[in-house]
Backbone as JSON, one array per atom type, in Angstrom:
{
  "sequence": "XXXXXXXXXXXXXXXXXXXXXXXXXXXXXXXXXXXXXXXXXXXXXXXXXXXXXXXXXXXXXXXXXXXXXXXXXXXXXXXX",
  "N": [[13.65, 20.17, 5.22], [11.07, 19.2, 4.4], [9.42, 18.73, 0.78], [6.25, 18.4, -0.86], [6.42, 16.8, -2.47], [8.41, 14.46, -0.71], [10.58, 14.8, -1.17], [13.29, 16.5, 0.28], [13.16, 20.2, 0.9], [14.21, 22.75, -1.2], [16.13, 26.39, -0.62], [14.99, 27.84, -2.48], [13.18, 26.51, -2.93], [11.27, 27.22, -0.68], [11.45, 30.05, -1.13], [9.66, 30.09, -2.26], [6.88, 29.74, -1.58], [3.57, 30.36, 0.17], [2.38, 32.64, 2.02], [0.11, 31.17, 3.56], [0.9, 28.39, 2.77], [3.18, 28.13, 4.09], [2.46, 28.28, 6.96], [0.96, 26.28, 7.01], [2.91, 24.56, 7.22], [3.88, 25.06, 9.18], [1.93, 23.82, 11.14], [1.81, 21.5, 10.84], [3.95, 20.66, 11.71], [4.0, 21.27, 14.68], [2.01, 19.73, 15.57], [3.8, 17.1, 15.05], [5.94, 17.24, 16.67], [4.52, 17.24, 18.89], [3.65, 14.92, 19.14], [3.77, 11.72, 20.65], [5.27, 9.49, 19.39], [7.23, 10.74, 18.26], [11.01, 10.63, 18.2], [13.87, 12.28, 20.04], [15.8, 13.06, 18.84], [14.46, 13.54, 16.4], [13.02, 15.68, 16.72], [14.15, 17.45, 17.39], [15.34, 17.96, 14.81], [13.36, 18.64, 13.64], [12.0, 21.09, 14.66], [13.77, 22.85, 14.15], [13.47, 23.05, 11.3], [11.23, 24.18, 11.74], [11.44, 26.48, 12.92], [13.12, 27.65, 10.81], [11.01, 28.43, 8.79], [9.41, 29.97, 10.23], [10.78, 31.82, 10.04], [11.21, 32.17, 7.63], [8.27, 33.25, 7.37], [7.78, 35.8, 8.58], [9.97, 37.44, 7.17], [8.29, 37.3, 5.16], [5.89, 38.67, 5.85], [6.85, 41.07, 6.5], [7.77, 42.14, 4.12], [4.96, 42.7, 2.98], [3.9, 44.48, 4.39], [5.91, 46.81, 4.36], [4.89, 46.98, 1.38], [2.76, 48.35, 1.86], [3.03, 50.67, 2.44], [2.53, 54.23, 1.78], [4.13, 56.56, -0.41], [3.75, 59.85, -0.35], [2.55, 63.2, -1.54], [3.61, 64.66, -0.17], [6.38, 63.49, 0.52], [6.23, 61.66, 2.47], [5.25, 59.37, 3.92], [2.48, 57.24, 4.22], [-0.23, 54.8, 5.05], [-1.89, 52.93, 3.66]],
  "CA": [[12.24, 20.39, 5.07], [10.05, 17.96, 2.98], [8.3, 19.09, -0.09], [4.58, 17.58, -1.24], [6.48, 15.02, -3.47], [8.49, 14.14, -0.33], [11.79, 15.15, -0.94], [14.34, 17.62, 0.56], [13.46, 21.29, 0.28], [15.41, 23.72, -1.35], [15.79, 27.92, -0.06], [14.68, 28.25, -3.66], [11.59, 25.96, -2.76], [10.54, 28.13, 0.61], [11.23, 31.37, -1.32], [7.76, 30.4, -3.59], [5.63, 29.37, -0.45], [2.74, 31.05, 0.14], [2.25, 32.63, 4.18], [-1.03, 29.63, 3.86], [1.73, 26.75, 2.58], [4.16, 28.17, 5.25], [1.48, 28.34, 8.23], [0.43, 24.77, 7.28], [3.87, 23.6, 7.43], [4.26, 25.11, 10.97], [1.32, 23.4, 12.14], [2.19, 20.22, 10.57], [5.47, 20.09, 12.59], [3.53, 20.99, 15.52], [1.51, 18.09, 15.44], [4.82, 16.03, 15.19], [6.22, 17.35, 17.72], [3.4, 17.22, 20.13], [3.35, 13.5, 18.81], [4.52, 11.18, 21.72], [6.15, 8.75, 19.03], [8.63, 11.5, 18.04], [12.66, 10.74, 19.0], [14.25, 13.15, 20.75], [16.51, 13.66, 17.67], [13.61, 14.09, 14.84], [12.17, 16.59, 17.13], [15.28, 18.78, 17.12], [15.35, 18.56, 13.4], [11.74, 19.25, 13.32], [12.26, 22.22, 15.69], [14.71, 23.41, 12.91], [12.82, 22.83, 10.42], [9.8, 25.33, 12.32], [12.53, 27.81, 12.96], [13.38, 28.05, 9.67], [9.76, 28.53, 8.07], [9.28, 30.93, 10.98], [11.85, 33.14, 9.63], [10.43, 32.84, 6.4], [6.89, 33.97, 7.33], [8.38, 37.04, 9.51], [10.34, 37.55, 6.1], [7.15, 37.69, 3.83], [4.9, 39.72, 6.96], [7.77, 42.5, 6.69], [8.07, 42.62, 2.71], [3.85, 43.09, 2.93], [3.72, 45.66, 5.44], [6.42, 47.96, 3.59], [4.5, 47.72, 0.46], [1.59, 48.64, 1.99], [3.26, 52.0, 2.75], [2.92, 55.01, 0.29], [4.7, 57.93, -0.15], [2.58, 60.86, -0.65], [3.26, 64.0, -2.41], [4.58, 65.33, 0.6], [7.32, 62.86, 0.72], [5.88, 61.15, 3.76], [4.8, 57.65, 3.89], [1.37, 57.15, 4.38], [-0.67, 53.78, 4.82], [-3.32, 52.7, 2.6]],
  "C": [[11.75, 19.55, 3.91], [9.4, 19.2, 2.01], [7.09, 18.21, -0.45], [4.95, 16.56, -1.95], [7.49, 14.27, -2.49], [9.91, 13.88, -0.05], [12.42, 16.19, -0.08], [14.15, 19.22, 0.16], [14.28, 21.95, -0.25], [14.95, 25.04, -0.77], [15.07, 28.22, -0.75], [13.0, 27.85, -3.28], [10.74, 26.95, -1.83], [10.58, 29.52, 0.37], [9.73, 30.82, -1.71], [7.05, 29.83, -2.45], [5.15, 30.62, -0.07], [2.64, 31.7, 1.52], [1.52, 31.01, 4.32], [-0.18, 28.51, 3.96], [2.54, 26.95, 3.77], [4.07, 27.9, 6.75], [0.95, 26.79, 8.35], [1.66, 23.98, 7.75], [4.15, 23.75, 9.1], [3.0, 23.87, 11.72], [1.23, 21.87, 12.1], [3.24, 19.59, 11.43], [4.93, 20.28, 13.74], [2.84, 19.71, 15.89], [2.59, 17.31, 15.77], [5.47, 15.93, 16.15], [5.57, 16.84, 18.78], [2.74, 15.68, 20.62], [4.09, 12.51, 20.08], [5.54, 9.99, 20.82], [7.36, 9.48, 17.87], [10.03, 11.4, 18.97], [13.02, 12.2, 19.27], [14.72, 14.13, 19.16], [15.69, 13.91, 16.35], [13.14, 15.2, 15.5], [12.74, 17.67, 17.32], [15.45, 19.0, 15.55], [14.21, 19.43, 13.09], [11.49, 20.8, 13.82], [13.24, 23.01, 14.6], [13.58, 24.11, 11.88], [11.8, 24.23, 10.44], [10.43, 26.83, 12.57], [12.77, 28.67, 11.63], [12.28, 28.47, 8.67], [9.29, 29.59, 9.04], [9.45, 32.56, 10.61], [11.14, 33.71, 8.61], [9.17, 33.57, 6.57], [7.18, 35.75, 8.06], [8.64, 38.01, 8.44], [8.88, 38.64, 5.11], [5.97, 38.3, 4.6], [5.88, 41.04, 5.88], [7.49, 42.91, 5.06], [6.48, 43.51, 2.6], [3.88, 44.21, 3.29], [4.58, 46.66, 4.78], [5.94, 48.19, 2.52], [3.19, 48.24, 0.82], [1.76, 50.47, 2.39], [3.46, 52.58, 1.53], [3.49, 55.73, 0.53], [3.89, 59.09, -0.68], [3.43, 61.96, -0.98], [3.88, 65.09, -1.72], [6.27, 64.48, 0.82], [7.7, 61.72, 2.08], [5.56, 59.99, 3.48], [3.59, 58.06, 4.66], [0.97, 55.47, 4.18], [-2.03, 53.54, 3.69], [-4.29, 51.4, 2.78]]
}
């Protein structure tokens, strides 16, 4: 995965992305994909690449959504 200065992501890098930076990157690789002067073989990396930023956004949905649950003074979870 590229970063903005055009290097090699790290896990470390795609932990600190935002959903917005993560959602742009998907639609960035769409585009490339969808590009007719994409090789077979950049388009399986690229396909990686979308997989893997996928995960992450799934990731950082799920973490949201559990803190959005409370526990109330019954011991119940409640939304807020």
């Amino acid at each position: 995965m590229m970063n903005e200065e055009g290097g090699v992501m790290q896990e470390t890098d795609q932990e600190e992305l935002t959903l917005e930076q993560a959602f742009g990157g998907l639609d960035a690789i769409v585009e490339k994909l969808e590009s007719r002067e994409i090789s077979l073989e950049d388009s399986f990396t690229e396909y990686k690449k979308g997989m893997e930023l996928l995960k992450l956004c799934n990731e950082k949905i799920d973490r949201v959504e559990k803190k959005m649950l409370q526990i109330n003074e019954n011991g119940e979870y409640s939304e807020f």
